[in-house]
C-alpha positions as CSV (number, residue, x, y, z in Angstrom):
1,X,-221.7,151.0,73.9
2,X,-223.9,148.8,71.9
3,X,-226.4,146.6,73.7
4,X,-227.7,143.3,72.2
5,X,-231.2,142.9,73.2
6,X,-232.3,139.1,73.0
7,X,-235.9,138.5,72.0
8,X,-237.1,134.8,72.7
9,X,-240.7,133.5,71.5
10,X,-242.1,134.6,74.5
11,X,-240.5,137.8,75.6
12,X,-242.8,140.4,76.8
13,X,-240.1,143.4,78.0
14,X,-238.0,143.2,75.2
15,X,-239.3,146.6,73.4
16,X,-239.5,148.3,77.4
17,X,-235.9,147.1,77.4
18,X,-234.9,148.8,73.9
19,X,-236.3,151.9,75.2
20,X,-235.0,152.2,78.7
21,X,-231.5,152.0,77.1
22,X,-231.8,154.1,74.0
23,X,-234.1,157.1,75.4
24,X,-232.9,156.9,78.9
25,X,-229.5,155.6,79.2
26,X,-228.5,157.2,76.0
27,X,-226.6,153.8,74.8
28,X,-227.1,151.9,71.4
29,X,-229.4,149.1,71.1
30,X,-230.9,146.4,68.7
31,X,-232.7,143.4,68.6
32,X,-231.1,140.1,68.6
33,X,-233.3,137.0,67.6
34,X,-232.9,134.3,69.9
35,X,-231.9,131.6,66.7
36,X,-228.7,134.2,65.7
37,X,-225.4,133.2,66.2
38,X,-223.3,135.8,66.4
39,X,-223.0,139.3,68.9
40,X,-220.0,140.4,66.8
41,X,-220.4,143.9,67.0
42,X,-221.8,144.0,70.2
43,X,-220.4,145.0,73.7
44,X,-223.5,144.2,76.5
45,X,-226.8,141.9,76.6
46,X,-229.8,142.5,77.8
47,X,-232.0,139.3,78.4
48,X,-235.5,140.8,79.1
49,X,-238.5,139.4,80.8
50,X,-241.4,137.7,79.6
51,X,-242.7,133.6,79.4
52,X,-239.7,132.2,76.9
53,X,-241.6,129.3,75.2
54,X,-244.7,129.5,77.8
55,X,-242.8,128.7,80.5
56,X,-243.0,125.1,79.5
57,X,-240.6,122.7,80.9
58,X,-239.7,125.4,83.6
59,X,-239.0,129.3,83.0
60,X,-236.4,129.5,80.9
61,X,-235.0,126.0,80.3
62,X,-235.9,125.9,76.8
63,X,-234.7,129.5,76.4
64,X,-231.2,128.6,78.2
65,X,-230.2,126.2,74.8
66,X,-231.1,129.0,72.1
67,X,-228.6,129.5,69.5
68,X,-227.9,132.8,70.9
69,X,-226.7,131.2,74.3
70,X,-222.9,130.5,73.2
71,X,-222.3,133.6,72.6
72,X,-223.7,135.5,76.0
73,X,-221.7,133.0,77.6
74,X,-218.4,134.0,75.3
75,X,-219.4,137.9,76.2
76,X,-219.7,136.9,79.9
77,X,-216.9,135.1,80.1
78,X,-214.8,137.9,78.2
79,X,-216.3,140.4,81.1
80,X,-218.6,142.3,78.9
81,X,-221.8,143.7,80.8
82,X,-224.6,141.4,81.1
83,X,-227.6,141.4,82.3
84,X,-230.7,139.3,82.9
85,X,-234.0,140.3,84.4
86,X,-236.6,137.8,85.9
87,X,-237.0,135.4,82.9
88,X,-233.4,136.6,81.4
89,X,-232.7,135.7,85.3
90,X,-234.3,132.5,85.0
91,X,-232.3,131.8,81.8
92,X,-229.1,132.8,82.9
93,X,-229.7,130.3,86.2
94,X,-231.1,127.5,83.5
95,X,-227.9,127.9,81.2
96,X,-225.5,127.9,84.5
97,X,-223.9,130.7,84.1
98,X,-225.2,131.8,87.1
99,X,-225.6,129.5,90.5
100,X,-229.1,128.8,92.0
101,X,-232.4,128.3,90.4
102,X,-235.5,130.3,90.4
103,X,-238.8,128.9,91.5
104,X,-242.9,129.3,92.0
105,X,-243.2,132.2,93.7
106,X,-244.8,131.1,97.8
107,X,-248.4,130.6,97.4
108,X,-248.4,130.1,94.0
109,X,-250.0,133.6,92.8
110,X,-248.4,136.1,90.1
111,X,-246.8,138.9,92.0
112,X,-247.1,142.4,90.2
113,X,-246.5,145.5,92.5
114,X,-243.4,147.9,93.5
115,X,-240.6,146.3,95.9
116,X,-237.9,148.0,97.3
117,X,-234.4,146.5,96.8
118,X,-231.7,147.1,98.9
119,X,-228.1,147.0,97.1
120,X,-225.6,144.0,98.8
121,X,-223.0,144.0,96.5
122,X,-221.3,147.9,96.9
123,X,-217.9,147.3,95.0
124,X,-219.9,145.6,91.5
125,X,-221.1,147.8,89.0
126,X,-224.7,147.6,88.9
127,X,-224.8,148.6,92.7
128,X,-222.5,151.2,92.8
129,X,-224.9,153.7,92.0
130,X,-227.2,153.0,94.4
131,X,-226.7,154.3,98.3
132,X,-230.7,153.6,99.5
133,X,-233.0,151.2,98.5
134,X,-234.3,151.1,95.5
135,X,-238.2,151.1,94.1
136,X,-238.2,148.8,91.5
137,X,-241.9,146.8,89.7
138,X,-241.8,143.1,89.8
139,X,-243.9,141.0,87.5
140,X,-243.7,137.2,87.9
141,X,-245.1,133.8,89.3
142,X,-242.0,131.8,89.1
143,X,-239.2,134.2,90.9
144,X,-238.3,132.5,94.4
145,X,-234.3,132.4,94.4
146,X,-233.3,129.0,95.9
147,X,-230.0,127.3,96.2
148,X,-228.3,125.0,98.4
149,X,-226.7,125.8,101.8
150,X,-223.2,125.7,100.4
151,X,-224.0,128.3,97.4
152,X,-225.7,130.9,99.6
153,X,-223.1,130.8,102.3
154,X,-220.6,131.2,98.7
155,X,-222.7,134.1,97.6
156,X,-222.9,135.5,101.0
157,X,-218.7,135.3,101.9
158,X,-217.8,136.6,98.0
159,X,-220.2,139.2,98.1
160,X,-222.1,138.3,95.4
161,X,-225.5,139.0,96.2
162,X,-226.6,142.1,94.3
163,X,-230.1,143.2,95.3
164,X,-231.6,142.0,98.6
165,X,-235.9,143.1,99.2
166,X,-236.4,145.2,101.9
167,X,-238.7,147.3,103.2
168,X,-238.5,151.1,101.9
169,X,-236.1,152.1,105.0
170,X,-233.8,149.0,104.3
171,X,-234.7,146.2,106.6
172,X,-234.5,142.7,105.7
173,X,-238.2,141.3,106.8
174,X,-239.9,138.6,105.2
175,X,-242.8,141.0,104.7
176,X,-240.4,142.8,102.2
177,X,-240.1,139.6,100.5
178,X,-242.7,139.0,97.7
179,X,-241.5,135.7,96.7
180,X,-240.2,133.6,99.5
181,X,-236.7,133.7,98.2
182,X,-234.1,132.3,99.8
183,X,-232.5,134.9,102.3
184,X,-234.5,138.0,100.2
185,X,-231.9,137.5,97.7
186,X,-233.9,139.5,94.8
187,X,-230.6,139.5,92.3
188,X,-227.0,138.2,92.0
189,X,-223.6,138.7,90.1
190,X,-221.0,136.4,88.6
191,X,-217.5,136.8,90.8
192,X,-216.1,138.7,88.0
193,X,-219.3,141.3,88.8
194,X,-220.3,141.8,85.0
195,X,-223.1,139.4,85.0
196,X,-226.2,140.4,87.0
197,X,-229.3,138.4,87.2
198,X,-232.3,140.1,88.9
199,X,-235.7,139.0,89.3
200,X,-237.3,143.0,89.0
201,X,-237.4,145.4,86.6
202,X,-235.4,148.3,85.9
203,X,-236.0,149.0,82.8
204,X,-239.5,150.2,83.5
205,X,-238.6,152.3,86.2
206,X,-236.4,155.0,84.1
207,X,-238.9,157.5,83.0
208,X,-239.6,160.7,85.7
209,X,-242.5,161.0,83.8
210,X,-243.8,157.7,85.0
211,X,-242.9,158.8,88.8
212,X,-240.0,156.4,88.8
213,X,-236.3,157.0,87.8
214,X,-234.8,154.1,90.1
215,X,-234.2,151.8,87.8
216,X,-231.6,154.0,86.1
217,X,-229.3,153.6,89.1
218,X,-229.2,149.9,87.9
219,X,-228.5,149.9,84.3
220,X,-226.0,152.4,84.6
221,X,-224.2,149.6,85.3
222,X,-223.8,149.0,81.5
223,X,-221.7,152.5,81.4
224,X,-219.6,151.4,84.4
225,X,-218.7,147.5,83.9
226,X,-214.9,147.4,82.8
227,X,-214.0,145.3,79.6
C-alpha cells in the first residue's frame, strides 16, 4: 500500500496525515504537490485538512480544479481507497465526486473540540472497524453537511452515510451535533464505498500516547478497501 498525500497551498494536516499512516498504520506514504499530474505508482489518497487557497471563493472550490484532481477522480473511479477529511471533504464535494456541499458551521464560530461519531455505514470499509462510537477532534468553521431532500433520502436508502455525531453512548441529538449538519451527517461514501469524505480527524487520533487511538478504526479502511 502506497498512499498519495495531496498538499495544497493551504493545507495544514498534511504532515499529521503522513505520520498517522506511516508510524501508525504501518502503510507507505509521500507527498503529492497539488500542480502534479500523475499518481502512477500510487494505490490510495489522502486529501488532508487545512484552508486550500484561504478558503477564498468557498473551502475548497479552488482546490477542487488542481492539477492533481483528474487523477483522484481516475483512482476513485478505478475503486482505489480515497479519502478526504474536512477541507479534502470540502474538495471532494467542490470537485463532485461526492454529493452535497459543506457549509459555515451554525453560528458562524470555528469549532475545535472532541465529537463522537457514530458509524452508519456497517458493510463500507472505513466503518467496518468500528462497533461504538467513535472519539474523533474536529477543527473547522465551514463543515455543516447540506444537501437537497432528494440526495439525503439517496444517501439515507443506499446506505451511504458513513459517520453520523452522536453523543458518547450513540444517540442522534442535535446537542451531539457541532455544526448544524444536515441530519448529523458528519461523513459519507461514494456507492462503490472506497471514497469517504469526513469532516473530523482521524489522523490525529492514532497515537495511545496522545490518549486517543480512535481514529485508527477509520483509516484502517485503507488496508481493507478492495481494488
Amino acid at each position: 500500500m502506497r498512499v498519495a498525500v495531496i498538499r495544497f497551498p493551504g493545507s495544514n494536516c498534511d504532515q499529521d496525515a503522513l505520520h498517522a499512516l506511516r508510524d501508525d498504520l504501518g502503510v507507505a506514504a509521500e507527498y503529492v504537490w497539488h500542480a502534479d499530474t500523475s499518481l502512477t505508482g500510487f494505490d490510495a489518497v489522502y486529501l488532508p485538512g487545512g484552508f486550500s487557497y484561504g478558503d477564498y471563493l468557498r473551502c475548497g472550490a479552488i482546490a477542487a480544479q488542481a492539477n492533481i484532481m483528474s487523477e483522484i477522480r481516475r483512482m476513485a473511479d478505478s475503486g482505489a481507497p480515497v479519502i478526504g477529511v474536512c477541507n479534502g471533504f470540502q474538495v471532494l464535494c467542490e470537485a463532485g465526486i461526492l454529493p452535497g456541499a459543506l457549509m459555515p458551521n451554525l453560528g458562524e464560530r470555528f469549532v475545535c473540540k472532541d465529537v463522537f461519531l457514530l458509524p452508519g455505514r456497517t458493510r463500507s470499509a472505513w466503518t467496518q472497524g468500528a462497533s461504538l462510537p467513535l472519539r474523533i477532534p474536529v477543527a473547522h468553521g465551514g463543515g455543516r453537511y447540506t444537501a437537497d431532500a432528494e440526495t439525503l433520502q439517496r444517501l439515507q436508502n443506499e446506505g451511504l452515510i458513513a459517520f453520523r455525531y452522536s453523543t458518547p453512548s450513540g444517540e442522534l441529538t442535535e446537542g451531539a451535533n457541532p455544526n448544524g449538519s444536515d441530519q448529523n451527517i458528519a461523513g459519507i461514501v461514494n456507492e462503490r464505498g472506497n471514497v469517504l469524505g469526513l469532516m473530523p480527524h482521524p489522523e490525529r487520533a492514532t497515537k495511545s500516547l496522545l490518549g486517543n487511538t480512535d481514529g485508527l478504526a477509520i483509516l484502517r479502511g485503507f488496508l481493507a478497501v478492495p481494488a
